[in-house]
Each structure stands twice: as structure tokens, then as C-alpha cells.
C-alpha positions as CSV (number, residue, x, y, z in Angstrom):
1,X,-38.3,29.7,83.4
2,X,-38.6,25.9,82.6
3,X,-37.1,23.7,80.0
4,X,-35.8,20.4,79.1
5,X,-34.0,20.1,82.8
6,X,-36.8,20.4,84.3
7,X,-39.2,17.3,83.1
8,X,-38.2,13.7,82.7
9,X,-37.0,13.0,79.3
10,X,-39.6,12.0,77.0
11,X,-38.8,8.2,76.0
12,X,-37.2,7.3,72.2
13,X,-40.2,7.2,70.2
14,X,-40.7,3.6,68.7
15,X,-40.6,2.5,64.9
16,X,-44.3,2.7,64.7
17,X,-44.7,5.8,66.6
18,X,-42.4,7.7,63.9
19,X,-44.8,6.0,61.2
20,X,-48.0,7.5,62.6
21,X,-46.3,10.9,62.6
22,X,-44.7,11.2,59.8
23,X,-48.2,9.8,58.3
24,X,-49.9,12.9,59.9
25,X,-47.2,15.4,58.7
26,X,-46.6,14.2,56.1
27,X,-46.7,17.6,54.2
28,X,-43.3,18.7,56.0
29,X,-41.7,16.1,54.4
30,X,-42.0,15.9,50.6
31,X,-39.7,16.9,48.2
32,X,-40.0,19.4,45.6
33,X,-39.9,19.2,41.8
34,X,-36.6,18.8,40.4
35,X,-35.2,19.2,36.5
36,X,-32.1,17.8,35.0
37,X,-31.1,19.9,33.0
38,X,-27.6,20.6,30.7
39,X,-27.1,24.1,29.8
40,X,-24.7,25.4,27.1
41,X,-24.3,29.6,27.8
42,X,-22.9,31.9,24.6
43,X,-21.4,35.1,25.4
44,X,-18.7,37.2,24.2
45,X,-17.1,36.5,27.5
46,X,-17.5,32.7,27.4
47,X,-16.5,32.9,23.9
48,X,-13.6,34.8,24.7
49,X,-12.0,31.8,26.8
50,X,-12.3,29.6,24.0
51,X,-9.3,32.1,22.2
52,X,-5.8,32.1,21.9
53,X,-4.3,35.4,21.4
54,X,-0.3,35.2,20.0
55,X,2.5,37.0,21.5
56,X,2.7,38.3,18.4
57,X,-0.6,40.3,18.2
58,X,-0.1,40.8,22.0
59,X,2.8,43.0,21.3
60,X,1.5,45.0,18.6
61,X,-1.6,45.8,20.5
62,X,0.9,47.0,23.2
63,X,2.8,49.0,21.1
64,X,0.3,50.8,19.2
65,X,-1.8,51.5,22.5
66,X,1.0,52.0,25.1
67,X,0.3,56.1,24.9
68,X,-2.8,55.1,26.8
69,X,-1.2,52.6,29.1
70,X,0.4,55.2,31.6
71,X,-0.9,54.3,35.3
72,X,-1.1,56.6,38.1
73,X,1.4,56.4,41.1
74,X,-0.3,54.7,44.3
75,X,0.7,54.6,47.6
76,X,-0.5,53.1,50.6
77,X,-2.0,54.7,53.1
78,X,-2.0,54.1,57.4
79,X,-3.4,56.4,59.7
80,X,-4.0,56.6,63.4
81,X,-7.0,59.0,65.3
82,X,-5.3,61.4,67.8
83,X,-6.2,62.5,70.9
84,X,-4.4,66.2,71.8
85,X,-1.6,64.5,73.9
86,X,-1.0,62.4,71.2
87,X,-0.9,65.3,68.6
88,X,1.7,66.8,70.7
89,X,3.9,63.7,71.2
90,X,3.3,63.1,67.6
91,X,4.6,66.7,66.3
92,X,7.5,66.6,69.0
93,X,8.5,63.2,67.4
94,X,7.9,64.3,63.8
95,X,10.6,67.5,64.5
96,X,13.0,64.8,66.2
97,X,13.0,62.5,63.3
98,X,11.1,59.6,65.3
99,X,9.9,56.7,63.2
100,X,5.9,56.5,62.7
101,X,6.1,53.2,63.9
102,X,8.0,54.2,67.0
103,X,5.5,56.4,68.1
104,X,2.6,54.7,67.1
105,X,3.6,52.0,69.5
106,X,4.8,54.1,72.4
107,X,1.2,55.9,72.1
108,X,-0.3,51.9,72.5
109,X,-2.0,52.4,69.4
110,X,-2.8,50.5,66.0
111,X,-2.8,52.7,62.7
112,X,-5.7,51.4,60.4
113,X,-4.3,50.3,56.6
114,X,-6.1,52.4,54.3
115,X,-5.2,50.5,51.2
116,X,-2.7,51.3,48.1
117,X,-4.7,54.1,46.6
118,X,-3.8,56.7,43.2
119,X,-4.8,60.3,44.4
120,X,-8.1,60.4,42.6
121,X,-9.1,57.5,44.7
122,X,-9.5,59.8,47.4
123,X,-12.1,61.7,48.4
124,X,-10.8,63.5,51.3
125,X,-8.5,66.4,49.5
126,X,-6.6,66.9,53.3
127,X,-5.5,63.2,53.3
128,X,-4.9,63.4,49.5
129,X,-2.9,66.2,49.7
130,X,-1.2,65.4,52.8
131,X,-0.1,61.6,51.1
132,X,1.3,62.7,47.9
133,X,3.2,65.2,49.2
134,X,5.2,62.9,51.9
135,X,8.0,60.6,50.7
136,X,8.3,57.2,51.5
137,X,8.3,56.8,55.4
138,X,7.8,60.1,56.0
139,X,3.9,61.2,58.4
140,X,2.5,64.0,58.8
141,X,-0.5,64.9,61.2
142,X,-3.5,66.7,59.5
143,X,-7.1,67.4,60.3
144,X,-9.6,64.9,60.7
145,X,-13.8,64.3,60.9
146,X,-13.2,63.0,64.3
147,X,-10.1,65.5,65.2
148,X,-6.5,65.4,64.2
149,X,-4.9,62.0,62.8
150,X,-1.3,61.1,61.5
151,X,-0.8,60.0,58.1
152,X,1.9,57.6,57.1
153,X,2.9,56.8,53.4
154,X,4.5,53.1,53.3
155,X,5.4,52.4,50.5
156,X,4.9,54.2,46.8
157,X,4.6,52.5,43.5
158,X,5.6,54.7,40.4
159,X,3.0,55.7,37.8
160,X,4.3,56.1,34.1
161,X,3.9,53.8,31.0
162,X,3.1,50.3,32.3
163,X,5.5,48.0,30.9
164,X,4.5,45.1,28.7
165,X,4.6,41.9,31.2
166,X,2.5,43.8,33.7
167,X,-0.3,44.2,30.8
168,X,0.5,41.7,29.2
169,X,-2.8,39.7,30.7
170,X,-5.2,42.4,30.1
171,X,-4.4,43.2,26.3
172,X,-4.8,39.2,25.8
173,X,-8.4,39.5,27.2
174,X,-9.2,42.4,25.5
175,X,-8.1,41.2,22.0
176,X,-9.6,37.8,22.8
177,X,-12.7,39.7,23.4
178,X,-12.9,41.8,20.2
179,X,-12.2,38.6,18.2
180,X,-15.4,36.6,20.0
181,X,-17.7,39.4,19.7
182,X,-16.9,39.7,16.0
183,X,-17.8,36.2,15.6
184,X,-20.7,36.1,18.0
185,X,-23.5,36.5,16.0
186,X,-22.0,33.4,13.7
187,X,-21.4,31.2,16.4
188,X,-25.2,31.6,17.5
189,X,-26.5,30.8,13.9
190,X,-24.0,27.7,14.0
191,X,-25.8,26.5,17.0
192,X,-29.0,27.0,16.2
193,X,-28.4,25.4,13.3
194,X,-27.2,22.4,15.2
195,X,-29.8,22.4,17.7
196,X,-32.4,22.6,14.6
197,X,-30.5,18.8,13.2
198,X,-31.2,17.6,17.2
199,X,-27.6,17.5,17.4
200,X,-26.5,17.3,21.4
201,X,-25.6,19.9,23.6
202,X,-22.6,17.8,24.1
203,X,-21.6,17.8,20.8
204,X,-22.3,21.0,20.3
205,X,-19.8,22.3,23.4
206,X,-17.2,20.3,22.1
207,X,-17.2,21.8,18.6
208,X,-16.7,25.0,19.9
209,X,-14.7,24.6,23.2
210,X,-17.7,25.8,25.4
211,X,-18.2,24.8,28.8
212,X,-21.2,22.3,29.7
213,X,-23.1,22.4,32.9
214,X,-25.6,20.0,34.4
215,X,-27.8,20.6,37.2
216,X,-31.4,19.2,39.1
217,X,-33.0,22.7,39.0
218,X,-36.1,23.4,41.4
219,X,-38.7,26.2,40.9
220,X,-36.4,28.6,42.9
221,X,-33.6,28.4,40.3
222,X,-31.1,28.5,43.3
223,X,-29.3,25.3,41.6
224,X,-28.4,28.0,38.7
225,X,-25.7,29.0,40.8
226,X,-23.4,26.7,38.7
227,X,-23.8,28.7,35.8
228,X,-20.6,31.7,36.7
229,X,-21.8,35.3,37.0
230,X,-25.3,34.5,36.0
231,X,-27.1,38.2,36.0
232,X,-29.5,38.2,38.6
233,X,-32.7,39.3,35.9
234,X,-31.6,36.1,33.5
235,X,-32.2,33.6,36.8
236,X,-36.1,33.8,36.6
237,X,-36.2,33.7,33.1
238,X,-33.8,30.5,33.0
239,X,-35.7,29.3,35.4
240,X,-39.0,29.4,34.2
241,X,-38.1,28.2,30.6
242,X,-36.5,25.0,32.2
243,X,-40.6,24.5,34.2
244,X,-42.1,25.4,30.9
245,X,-40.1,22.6,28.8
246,X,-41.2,19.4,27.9
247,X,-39.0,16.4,28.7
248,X,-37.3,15.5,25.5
249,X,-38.5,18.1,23.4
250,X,-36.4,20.7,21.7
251,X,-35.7,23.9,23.4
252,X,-35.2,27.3,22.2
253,X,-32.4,29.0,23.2
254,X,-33.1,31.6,26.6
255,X,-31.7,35.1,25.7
256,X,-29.4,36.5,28.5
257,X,-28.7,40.2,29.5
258,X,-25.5,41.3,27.7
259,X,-26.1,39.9,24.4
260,X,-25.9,36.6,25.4
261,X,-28.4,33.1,25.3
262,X,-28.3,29.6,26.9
263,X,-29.4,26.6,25.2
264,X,-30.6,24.0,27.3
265,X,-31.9,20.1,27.3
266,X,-34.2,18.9,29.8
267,X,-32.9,15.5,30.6
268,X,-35.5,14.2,33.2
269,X,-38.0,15.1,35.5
270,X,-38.1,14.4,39.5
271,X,-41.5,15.3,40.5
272,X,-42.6,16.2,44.3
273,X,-43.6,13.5,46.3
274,X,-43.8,12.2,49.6
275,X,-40.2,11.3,51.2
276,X,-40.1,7.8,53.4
277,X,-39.3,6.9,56.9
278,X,-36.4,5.8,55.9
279,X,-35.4,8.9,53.7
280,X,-35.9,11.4,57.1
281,X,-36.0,9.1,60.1
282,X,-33.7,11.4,61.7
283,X,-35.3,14.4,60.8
284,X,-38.6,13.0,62.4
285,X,-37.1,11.6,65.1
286,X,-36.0,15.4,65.9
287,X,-39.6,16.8,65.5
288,X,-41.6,14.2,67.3
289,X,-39.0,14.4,70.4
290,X,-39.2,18.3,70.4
291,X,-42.8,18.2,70.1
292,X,-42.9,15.4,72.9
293,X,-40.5,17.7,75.2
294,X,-42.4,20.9,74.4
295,X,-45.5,19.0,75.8
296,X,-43.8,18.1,79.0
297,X,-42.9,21.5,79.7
298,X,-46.2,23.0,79.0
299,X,-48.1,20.1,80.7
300,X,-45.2,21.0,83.8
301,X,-46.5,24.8,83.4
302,X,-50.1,24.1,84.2
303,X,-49.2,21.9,86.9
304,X,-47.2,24.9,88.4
305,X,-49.9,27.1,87.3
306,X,-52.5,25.1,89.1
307,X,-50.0,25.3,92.5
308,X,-50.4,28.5,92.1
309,X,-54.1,28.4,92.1
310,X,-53.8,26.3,95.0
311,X,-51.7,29.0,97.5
312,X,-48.6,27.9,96.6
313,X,-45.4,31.0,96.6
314,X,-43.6,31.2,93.6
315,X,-40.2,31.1,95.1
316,X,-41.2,27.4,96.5
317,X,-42.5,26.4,93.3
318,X,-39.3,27.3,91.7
319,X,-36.9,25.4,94.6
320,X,-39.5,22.5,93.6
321,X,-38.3,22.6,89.7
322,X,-34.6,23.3,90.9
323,X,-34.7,26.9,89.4
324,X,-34.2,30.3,90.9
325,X,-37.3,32.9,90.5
326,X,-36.1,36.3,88.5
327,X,-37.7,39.5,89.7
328,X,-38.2,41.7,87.1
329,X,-37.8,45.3,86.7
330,X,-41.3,47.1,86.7
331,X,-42.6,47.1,82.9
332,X,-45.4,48.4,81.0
333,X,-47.9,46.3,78.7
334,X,-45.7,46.7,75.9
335,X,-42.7,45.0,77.8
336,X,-39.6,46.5,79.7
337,X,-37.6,48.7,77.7
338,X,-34.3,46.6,78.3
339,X,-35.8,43.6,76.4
340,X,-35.9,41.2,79.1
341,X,-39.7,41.2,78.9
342,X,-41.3,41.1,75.9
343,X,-44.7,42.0,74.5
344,X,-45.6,38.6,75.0
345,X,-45.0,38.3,78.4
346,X,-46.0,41.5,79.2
347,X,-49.6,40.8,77.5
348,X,-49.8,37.9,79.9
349,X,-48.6,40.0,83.2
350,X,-51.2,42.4,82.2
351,X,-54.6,40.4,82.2
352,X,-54.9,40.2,85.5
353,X,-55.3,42.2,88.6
354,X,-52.6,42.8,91.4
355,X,-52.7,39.1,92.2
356,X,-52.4,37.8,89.0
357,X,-50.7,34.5,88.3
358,X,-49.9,32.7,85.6
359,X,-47.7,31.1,82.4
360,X,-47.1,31.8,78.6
361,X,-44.6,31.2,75.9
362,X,-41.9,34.2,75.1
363,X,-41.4,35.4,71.5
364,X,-38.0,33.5,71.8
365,X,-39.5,30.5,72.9
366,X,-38.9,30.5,77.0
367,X,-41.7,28.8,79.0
368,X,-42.0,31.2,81.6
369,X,-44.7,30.8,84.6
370,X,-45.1,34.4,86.5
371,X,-46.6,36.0,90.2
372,X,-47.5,40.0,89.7
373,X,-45.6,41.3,92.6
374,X,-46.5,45.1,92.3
375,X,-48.5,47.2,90.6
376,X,-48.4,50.5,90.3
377,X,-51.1,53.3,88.1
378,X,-50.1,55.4,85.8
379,X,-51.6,58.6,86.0
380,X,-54.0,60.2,83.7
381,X,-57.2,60.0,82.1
382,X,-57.0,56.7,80.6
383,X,-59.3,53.3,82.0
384,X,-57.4,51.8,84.8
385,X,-57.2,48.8,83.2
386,X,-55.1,49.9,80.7
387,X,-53.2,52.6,82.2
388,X,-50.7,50.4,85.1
389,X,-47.7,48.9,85.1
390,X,-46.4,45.8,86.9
């Protein structure tokens, strides 16, 4: 195999050398179209943040809900795989009062945390069963998929009513979001309203506490990513309303998935063009030298090639280059079935005779110059030509 090491590096190519070829690629390096857009989204969840629920309402809600408010008890789970000396040493322990931990370490193993999980949350009914009837600390070993495993319970947080602080959070959102979604429908005629006076999307977010977002959109709509938890259908359809706009002109609103729309203002257009020199010097400075090294090597390929041709052994063409030759193990056309050889390779080794010599690129990108050692026929009906390996 040859590569960089083995040529002389190419020289730094010179100010006009990286004109003339970024002049004749030029289509690598051009930029693509690019909107400015700001985007004002409605939902009932964005609406929802824009709330302030009182601790008031918060603890009526509790109280005429908590009935429904009871959480299941959880408890975490750890487990460790046993082998049948282990089972043994793991019983033995179990009947002496041995801590899981203890024996979990004098077995050299690690038990695997499978989370802090309510008993419907598991879909094994053994390891359900086995968990919630143990106390805290307590194992027990029980049968597994892959054999038998011990089962550890942690820890154990109580199920019953939840008490207010530890829902307090949830019944703010949910009240928060009953109140937006009554006014939703309002809201939206508010805005369009608004938008119909050419009022800005500025304004607009500020009159009703809504978040504004800005951002140079291209035709793949990966720059929508500021908007948070855009639905994957409403990208393309963002996307293409913000291509189909005209700079200046007044938008309709986009409707999103969920009940939802986005109102949007297309600030200013960036269209494609060709980038400068000075814009990606470095990145042609990158692509002419690889090009100018990939050269080398190939031009050093034919020259080893054409040594070849002239009687020359591979081995002494490799000492020449500083490399060591790699014998392969036999393959067929389609490559060895370890990998090392690939179809391309193997195409090359295989149009030619017993003598054949040659070079060729890998599908990985190796410049690889070759010697068919052996050959050996398959057996069977098929042309000899196509029925060896080398």
C-alpha cells in the first residue's frame, strides 16, 4: 500500500494557483439561498407559558382532584446474571443473612440498575413478583431468559395520595393549559387582526408575552431547529411557505399540527452565489493539496506498475518505497470473506492470468499495487475464467 509517506510532498500551492482552481470548481463552493426570517408560533402550549396560575386556584384544583392523585409505590430494581456456582453461593448467602452487596462483590460481579419502576412497569411478571414482595434490602434469586439472576430491591418509595408540593408543578401547567386553550381561538383572531393593520411581529409578541425567533432559513429548513419541539410534518410546510414568500409582503399565518399556527416576516433575502478566495482559501487549499497528493501516489503506482512490467519482484519494489508487502489469504472475485480484500481489489486481482500484476484504488481509499502469487480452480462446470481464486 502507498500513501502520503511515500512521495515527496507536493509544494504549497501559490496565490494564483488557488485562483485557477477555485475558478474551475467553482460549483463546490457557492453558497446556498438563505431567508431571514422572524417567526411568532401560537399554541396552547406556548400560550400556556405566557400564564400565571395563583396558589389560590392551585390548591383548589388539588383539593377537588386529589382522589385521583394517588401514585403507585416504585422501587428500584438491580440484578445480576448467575452462573450455577453463583446460584449456590448466592442461596447459601441469602439463608446466612449476607448482604447483596457482599456477595455481589465476592462473586467479582456488577449488578445492572434497572431503574425505579411501579409494578405495572414491568413486563416480566417473575421479576415483578419477585420485587414487590422483598423489603427494602432484602434479594432473592429467580429465573431468568438467560438462566437464574438475583434481584435486589434498594430502595422503595411509597405510593398513596401525592401531597400537594410534589404536584404542585403539574396542576399549575395543567390549569395554565385549560385557561390558554379557552382563549386560543381569540388570541389567533387578535393576531390576525394585527397582522391585517401591518402591525410587527415584534409588537405583536410583546402584547401578548410570546416568544420571538429569528433565523437565515435555507431550503432544507434545518435552521428551524430554533423553533422548540417543532413537529417533524410542520418543518416542510414552514419551510416551504418561508421560499414561497415575497420579501416584504404580508404573510399568512402557517397552520401547525396540534391546533397551532406560526406567523412569520421575511426580513431579507441571501441568494446563492459564488463564495471568494478569500471566503474558503483554506478550504481550497485542502482540496487542491489532496488532489495534488492523490496524483503523486497514483503517478508513484504506475511507476511501480511499470517495474513490474519491467521484471522487477514485488518484495523489492516495496523495500524501494520503505513498505513491507502483505500476502493475502486466498480470495475469490468477490473479495476475502474477512474484509481485508474487497470487491474492488478483488476485481483487479481477477483480470488477469496467474502472472498478473498490477494497481487500483480500494473502496476505502488505499492505493494498493499487487503480484498474483497463486491461483488455484474452482471446480465445476463454470468458464475457467470465472471460476478461480487467487
Amino acid at each position: 500500500m502507498l500513501n502520503e509517506t511515500n512521495i515527496e510532498t507536493p509544494a504549497e500551492p501559490t496565490e494564483s494557483e488557488l485562483a485557477a482552481y477555485l475558478a474551475e470548481h467553482q460549483a463546490e463552493f457557492r453558497t446556498v439561498e438563505t431567508r431571514n426570517v422572524q417567526m411568532l408560533r401560537l399554541s396552547a402550549a406556548e400560550l400556556a407559558t405566557t400564564k400565571t396560575v395563583s396558589e389560590d386556584a392551585i390548591t383548589a384544583e388539588y383539593e377537588r382532584s386529589r382522589a385521583n392523585l394517588t401514585r403507585p409505590e416504585r422501587r428500584t430494581i438491580e440484578q445480576v446474571v448467575l452462573t450455577e456456582e453463583q446460584v449456590a453461593a448466592f442461596e447459601a448467602g441469602q439463608a446466612a443473612g449476607t448482604p447483596f452487596e457482599t456477595l455481589v462483590a465476592e462473586a467479582g460481579l456488577t449488578a445492572t440498575d434497572l431503574g425505579t419502576l411501579a409494578q405495572a412497569d414491568i413486563n416480566d411478571t417473575n421479576l415483578a413478583a419477585a420485587a414487590f414482595g422483598l423489603d427494602q434490602g432484602g434479594f432473592a434469586v429467580i429465573e431468568g431468559v438467560a438462566g437464574k439472576r438475583a434481584v435486589q430491591v434498594s430502595a422503595i418509595e411509597a405510593g398513596g395520595v401525592a401531597e400537594l408540593a410534589d404536584v404542585r408543578d403539574e396542576i399549575a401547567e395543567r390549569l395554565a393549559l385549560a385557561e390558554a386553550r379557552n382563549e386560543l381561538a381569540d388570541i389567533q383572531d387578535q393576531i390576525e387582526e394585527l397582522r391585517a393593520a401591518f402591525r410587527p411581529l415584534t409588537e405583536i409578541a410583546e402584547r401578548f408575552g410570546l416568544d420571538l425567533y429569528e433565523a437565515d432559513v435555507s431550503a432544507s429548513g434545518a435552521q428551524l431547529d430554533v423553533l422548540p419541539n417543532l413537529a417533524a410534518e410542520d418543518r416542510p410546510r414552514v419551510t416551504q411557505a418561508i421560499f414561497a414568500a415575497t420579501e416584504g409582503g404580508l404573510t399568512p399565518a402557517v397552520p401547525l399540527a396540534g391546533n397551532g399556527n406560526l406567523w412569520f416576516d421575511l426580513k431579507a433575502i441571501a441568494p446563492a452565489r459564488d463564495q471568494t478566495l478569500d471566503e474558503v482559501r483554506d478550504d481550497v487549499i485542502a482540496a487542491l493539496s489532496s488532489e495534488r497528493t492523490n496524483n503523486a501516489i497514483l503517478a508513484a503506482q504506475a511507476e511501480a506498475v511499470a517495474r513490474l512490467d519491467a521484471g522487477a519482484a514485488l518484495a523489492d519494489l516495496a523495500m524501494s518505497y520503505n513498505v513491507f508487502p502483505q500476502i493475502s489469504a486466498p480470495f475469490t472475485r468477490f473479495g476475502s470473506d474477512d474484509g481485508t480484500i474487497d470487491s474492488a481489489v478483488a476485481s483487479a486481482a481477477f483480470a488477469g492470468g496467474e502472472n498478473h500484476h498490477g494497481s487500483t484504488v480500494s473502496q476505502s481509499g488505499e492505493f494498493i499495487v499487487f503480484a498474483v502469487t497463486d491461483l488455484t480452480p474452482a471446480e465445476g462446470s463454470l468458464e475457467p475464467a470465472a471460476n478461480a481464486s487467487v
